[in-house]
Structures are given as C-alpha cells and as structure tokens.
N, C-alpha and C positions, 0 to 999 in steps of 0.2 A: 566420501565422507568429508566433513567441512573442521577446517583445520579450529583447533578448540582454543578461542581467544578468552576464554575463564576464567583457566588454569592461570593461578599464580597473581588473580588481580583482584584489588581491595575494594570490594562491595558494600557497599552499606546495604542494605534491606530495611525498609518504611514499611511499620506496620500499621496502620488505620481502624477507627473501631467500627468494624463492620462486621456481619455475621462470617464471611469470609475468611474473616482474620485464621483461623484454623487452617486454613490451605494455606497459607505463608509455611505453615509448619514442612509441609511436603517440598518448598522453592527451595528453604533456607539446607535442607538437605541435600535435594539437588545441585544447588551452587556450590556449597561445600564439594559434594563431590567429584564435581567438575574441576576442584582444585582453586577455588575461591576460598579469598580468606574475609570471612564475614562477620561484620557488625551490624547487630538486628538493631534499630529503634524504634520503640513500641511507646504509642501514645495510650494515654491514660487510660482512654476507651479500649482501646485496643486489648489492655489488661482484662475487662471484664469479660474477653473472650476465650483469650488464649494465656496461659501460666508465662509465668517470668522465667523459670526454671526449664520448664521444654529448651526456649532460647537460648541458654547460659550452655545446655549438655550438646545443643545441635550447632549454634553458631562456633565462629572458631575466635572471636572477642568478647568481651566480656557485654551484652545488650545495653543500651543507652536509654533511659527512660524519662529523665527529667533533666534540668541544667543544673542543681544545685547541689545535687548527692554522688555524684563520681565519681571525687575528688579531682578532678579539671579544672580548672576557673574558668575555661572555654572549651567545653566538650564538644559544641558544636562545628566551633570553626575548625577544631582539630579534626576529627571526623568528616566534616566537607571537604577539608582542603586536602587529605589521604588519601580518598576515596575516587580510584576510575571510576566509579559508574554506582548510582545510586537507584533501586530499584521501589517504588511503595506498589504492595499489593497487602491487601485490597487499598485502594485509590477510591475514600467514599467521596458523595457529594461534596461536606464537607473540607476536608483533605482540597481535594479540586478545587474549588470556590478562593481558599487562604494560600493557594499556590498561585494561582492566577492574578489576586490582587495583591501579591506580596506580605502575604503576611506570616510571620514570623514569631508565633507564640507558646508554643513547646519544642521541645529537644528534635520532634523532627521536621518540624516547618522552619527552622531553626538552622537548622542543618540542609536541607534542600534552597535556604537562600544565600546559604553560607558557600556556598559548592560551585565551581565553573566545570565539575563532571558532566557524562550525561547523561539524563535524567528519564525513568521509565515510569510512567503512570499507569498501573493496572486499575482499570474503572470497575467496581462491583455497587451495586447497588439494586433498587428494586425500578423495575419498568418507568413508573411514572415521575420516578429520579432524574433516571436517565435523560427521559425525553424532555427533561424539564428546560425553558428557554433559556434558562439563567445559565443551568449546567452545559447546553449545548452551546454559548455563549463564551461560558468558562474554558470547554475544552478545545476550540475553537484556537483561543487568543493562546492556549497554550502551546499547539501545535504552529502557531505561528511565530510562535517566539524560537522554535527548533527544537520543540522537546519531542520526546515520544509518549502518546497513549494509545494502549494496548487496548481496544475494545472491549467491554463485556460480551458473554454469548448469550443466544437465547436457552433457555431450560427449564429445568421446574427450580423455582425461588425458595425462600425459607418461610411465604407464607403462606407455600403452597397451590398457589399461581403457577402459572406459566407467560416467561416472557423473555425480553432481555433484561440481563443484570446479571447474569451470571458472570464468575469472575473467570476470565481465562484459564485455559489448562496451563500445567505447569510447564509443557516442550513449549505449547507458546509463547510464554511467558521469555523461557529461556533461548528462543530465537529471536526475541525483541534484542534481549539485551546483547545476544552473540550480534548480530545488525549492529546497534550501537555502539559497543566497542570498535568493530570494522571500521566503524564511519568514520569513530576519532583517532586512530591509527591513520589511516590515511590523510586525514585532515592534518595531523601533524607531521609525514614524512613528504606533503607536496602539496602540489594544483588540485584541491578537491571541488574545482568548481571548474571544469576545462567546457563548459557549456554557457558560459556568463557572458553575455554578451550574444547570445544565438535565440530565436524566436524559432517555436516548432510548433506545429500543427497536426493535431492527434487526434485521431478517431476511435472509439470504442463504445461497445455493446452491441447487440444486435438489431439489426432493423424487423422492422413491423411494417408489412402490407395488407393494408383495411382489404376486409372481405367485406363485412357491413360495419354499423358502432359497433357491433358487439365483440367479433370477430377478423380475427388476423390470423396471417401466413409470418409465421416467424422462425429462431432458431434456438438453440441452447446455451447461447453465448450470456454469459454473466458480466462480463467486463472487467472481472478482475484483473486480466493483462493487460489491458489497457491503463485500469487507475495505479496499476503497479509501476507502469512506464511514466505516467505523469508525475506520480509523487518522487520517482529516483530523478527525473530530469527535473524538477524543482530544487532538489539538494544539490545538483550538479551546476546549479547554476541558469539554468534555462528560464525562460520567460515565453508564454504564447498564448493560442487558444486551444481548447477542447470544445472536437464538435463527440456529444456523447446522446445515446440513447436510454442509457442509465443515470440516474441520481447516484450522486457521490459525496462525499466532503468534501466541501472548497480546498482546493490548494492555491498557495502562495502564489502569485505572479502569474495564474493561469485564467484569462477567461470561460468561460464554461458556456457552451451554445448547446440545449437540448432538442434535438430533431426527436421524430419517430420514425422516417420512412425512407426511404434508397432516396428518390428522389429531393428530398430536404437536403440531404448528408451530401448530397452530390454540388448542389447550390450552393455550401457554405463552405465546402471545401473549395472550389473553386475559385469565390470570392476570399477567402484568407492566403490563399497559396502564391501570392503577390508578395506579401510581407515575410514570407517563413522563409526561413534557412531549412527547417527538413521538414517533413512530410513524414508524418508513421502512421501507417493505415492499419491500427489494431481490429477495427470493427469487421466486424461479420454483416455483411452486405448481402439481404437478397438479390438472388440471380434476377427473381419474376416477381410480377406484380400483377396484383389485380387489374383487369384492362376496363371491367365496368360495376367498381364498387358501389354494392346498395344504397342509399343514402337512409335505409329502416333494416332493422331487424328482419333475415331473412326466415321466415318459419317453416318449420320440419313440415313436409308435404309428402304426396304418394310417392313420390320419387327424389332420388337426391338433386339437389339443383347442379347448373352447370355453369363452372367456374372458366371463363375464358382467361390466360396469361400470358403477357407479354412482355416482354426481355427488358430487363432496367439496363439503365445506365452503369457502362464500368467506371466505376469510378477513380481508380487505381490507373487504369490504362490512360484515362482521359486527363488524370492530374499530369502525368507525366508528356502526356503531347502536349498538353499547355506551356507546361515547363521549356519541353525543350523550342517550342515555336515562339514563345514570348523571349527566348534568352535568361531565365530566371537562374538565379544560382541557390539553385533548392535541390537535396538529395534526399530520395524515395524512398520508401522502407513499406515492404508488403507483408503480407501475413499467408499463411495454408495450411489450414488443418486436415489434413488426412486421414484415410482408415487403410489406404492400402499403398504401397509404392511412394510411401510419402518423401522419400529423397529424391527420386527421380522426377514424381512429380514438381513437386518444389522447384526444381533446376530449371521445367517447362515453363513456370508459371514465372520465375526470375527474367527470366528470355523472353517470354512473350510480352510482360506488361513493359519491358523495356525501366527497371528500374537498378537502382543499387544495392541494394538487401535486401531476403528475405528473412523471417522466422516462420519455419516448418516443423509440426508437430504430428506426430499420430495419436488421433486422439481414443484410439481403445488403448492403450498401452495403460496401465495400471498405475493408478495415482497421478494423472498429469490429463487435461484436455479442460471442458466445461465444469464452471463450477468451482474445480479444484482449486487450492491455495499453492500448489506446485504444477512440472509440468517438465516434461525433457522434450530438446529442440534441438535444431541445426540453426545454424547459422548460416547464409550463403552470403556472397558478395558476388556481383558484375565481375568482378576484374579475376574471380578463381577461386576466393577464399572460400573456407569450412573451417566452422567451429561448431564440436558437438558441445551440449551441455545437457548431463544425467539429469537425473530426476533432482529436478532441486526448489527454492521460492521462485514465487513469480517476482518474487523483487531482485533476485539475484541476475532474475535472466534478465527483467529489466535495465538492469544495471551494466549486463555483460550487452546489451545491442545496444544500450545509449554508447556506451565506448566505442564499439564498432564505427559508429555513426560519428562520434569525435575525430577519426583519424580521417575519416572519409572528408567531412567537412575542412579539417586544416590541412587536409592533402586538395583537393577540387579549391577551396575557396577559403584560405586563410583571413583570419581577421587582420585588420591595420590600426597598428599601435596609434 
C-alpha cells in the first residue's frame, strides 16, 4: 500500500462550469478523507451546477468564489500561496484555454496564477472539445510548462453521445495528485533530476509484420510502459529519442521516431545507440516476420493460404554487441513478459542478451501485463541485483528502473563536472 502523501496538506480544489462539476462533490470528499484540508473555489459557472452549500458542509475551509466578498483583500494570493497542491476538476476548455495563456480573471484563474504549487488539471469536456487544435495546443504548452493533466475518458457524455470527455474517476484523479505531491517532496529534499545531462534511447509498442496492406502479424503490447518510462525520465532530467510504434503525446526533450516493423525499430535503434547513454528496450518485438508479403489484399480462397516465416533480427542482442564492439559507454535495459517461470526465465534472457537490466513480468497475474495502467515486476541487474515491485503504476515502476539505471550509469560512466 502506497504511503498517503494527502493527509494533513492544504488543497485547494478548482471547480469549473462544466456538466462534471458534480463529481468534484465525490473528490472534495475523498481528499478530505484522506486527511486533506480543503479549500473548494468554484467559478461562477460552476455555481449553475453544483450548490455553494454542498461545498461549505464537505470542504474543510470556507469555499472561495469571487475576489471581493470573503473579506480578504487578497483571497487569492492567500489561498495560492498555502496551498501544496491545487487540484481543478472538471478542467473545461475554458478553464484550459485562460490557464495556458495566463489569464487571471476570477477567484480561480486568480489563484492557480497566484500559486508556485503543483498544479492538477482534470480535462472534462465533450469529444469534439477535446480534440479541438487550440485545446490540444493548450494542453500541450501546459504540460510543458510542468504541470499535470489528467486526461478525460471515453464513455457515454451528457448529450448522450459517446466519446472521450468524460472526466476522470476519482482514484484517478487522486493518484494524479498523490504523483504530484511525490514529485515535489523530493524535488525539495534533493537531486530530482539525477538524469540531466544523460540522453536515452527508448523503444516501445508493439511491432507489426505486414502479411498484405490489410493484414499483420502483431502482439498486445499497448506501450504504456514504455510512454510511462519516457515521461518519468523526462522529469528526471533526461533528454533523447523515442523510436515508438504507437502515437503518443509529445514529451519534452524527447524526439519521437515512429516505425511499424522489427526491421525499421532495428535500423533506428542502431543508428541512435551512438549518441545514447542507455538503451531501454520497452517494445515488444516480433520474433518472425513475413518472408513474402503480398503487395494486394490476400482473398479468402478454398484453402487457407500459406504463410512462410523468417526469424527477425534481435534486436536487443544486436544493440548490445554493438555497444560492446564499438567501445560505447551505453547501459542496456531489456524487457520479458512471461506466462510461466517468469523469474527464471528472465535471469536466461538477462545472460543471454548479455545486457544490464532487465524488467520481467507475468503477464496473466491479475491487474498487471497488456493494456493495464499497473503491473508487478522484478527487477534484475548483471552484476546480482533483485528488486520485486507488487502490483503498482506503470509510472512508479517506471521511476523505480530509471533509478536503477542512474546508479548503473554513475557507477560504469560518471559524468565530468
């Protein structure tokens, strides 16, 4: 169970006028509960959704609504500047749009410019909000600036549609901001960038081998462990590329190369592994490949056709004899998803591809493998190490192997002041 960074710190809570606004009612509880002492501020709009009063009996401050009636003369700098961590959900376009270009014109745009907390934007809105270029524009330059927003999900909307815009559950909601506490606790007890100055080269998603256009030989790999590792080693300080088979949002300081096929991912890993400090092979790599894809659509006939295949390129194996035949000062990092004997296996696959770490998973283990938003792993190292980590975020584990990957790095190949 994850140690409860909540308790005992002063939230503010941004409410926004969206249909959503009503689920704040269920957060502002939850945070309370959790031992958070909270101050809701509820914009105008926000009011024609949800009561003033809800707020007053569930918050544990008195709700903030405009700048002139509190009796403050500066409500909102006081409130920015008490506040760990300031939460707006729902986060409409809106909301988005006057945070991004500074603007500051009620009690809570007011207050989120007021604040050097940090800052949680839950997005709710309706589909074609969402994908709107301005809003993905907006949310973009926000996430660049270091803040967090918390995606909406897909579901059924309030006009009855289905899409994304739905606003975040509320665990979600409340692992964003238990993350962001984290983050700034250790940014103020130390090195929260022990990766700044290191370029890494990261692979994730899964490959695709054309059978015809139509048709490919693939796996179940989503990439969420992969973008989960990019985005912590961007906080961390890191700088590099991403070769990926999935679309993702940009992150800061990361080039982004999209293959589709073993063979691509093997070419560009090869060509970056020059310039990298480490190597993490998140992707899921086919073994085989088509030996003679159709160049037409192959049609259903009397018989099934016959698919010849032939053995791709390791590309893990291959990074690594490079490495060590060029003299590179690059540390490896492999991946192994399992269904059975997946320690032991793991340990052969450490040994065989001749690298530094691995992360090994069994992926029928409940709640952790494809797909999922968590996952329970080992940890290996070369030199002996184990480190188990239970079922937990992929951004967690991501975080516990980039560290792994720091001591290795300043232990093999220290930086020079």
């Amino acid at each position: 169970m994850e140690k409860n960074l909540i308790k005992g710190r002063n939230i503010a809570l941004g409410v926004s006028g969206g249909i959503a606004a009503y689920k704040a009612v269920e957060l502002c509880r939850a945070l309370v509960d959790a031992g958070a002492y909270v101050t809701p501020i509820l914009t105008e709009s926000a009011l024609q959704f949800v009561g003033l009063a809800t707020f007053r009996a569930l918050g544990t401050h008195e709700p903030l609504t405009d700048l002139w009636t509190s009796g403050d003369p500066i409500p909102h700098t006081k409130v920015g500047q008490n506040s760990d961590l300031i939460v707006v959900a729902p986060a409409t376009a809106n909301l988005i749009g006057k945070f991004a270009g500074a603007i500051a014109d009620d009690a809570l745009t007011t207050t989120l410019i007021a604040s050097a907390a940090p800052i949680v934007l839950c997005g709710a809105m309706h589909t074609e909000m969402w994908f709107h270029p301005g809003v993905i524009e907006n949310v973009q330059k926000i996430r660049d600036r270091g803040f967090c927003v918390v995606d909406p999900e897909a579901g059924r909307l309030a006009g009855g549609d289905v899409g994304f815009g739905r606003l975040a559950p509320t665990h979600k909601i409340m692992e964003a901001i238990q993350t962001e506490l984290e983050r700034r606790d250790e940014e103020e007890a130390g090195d929260s960038q022990p990766l700044k100055g290191r370029r890494l080269l990261i692979s994730l998603g899964g490959t695709r081998e054309a059978i015809d256009p139509v048709r490919f030989i693939g796996n179940r790999s989503s990439g969420k462990q992969g973008i989960a590792i990019v985005t912590e080693a961007a906080l961390l300080g890191a700088v590099g590329v991403v070769v990926s088979t999935v679309d993702f949002a940009r992150v800061d300081g990361f080039e982004t190369i999209r293959v589709e096929s073993a063979l691509e991912m093997h070419q560009e890993i090869l060509s970056h592994l020059p310039e990298s400090d480490g190597l993490i092979m998140c992707a899921a790599v086919a073994d085989y490949r088509v030996k003679n894809p159709a160049s037409i659509k192959i049609k259903k006939g009397a018989s099934a056709p016959q698919i010849e295949l032939i053995e791709n390129p390791d590309i893990l194996a291959d990074s690594s004899s490079y490495i060590k035949s060029n003299d590179l000062k690059c540390v490896t990092v492999g991946f192994a998803a399992e269904t059975n004997d997946a320690l032991l296996n793991g340990k052969k696959k450490l040994s065989k591809k001749g690298i530094d770490l691995i992360v090994v998973n069994d992926v029928t283990e409940d709640g952790s493998g494809f797909g999922s938003d968590s996952n329970a792993v080992w940890i290996l190292g070369s030199e002996g190490s184990s480190e188990r980590i239970d079922l937990a975020k992929k951004s967690k584990i991501a975080k516990s192997l980039l560290l792994s990957l720091v001591k290795i790095l300043d232990l093999k190949f220290p930086l020079k002041n």
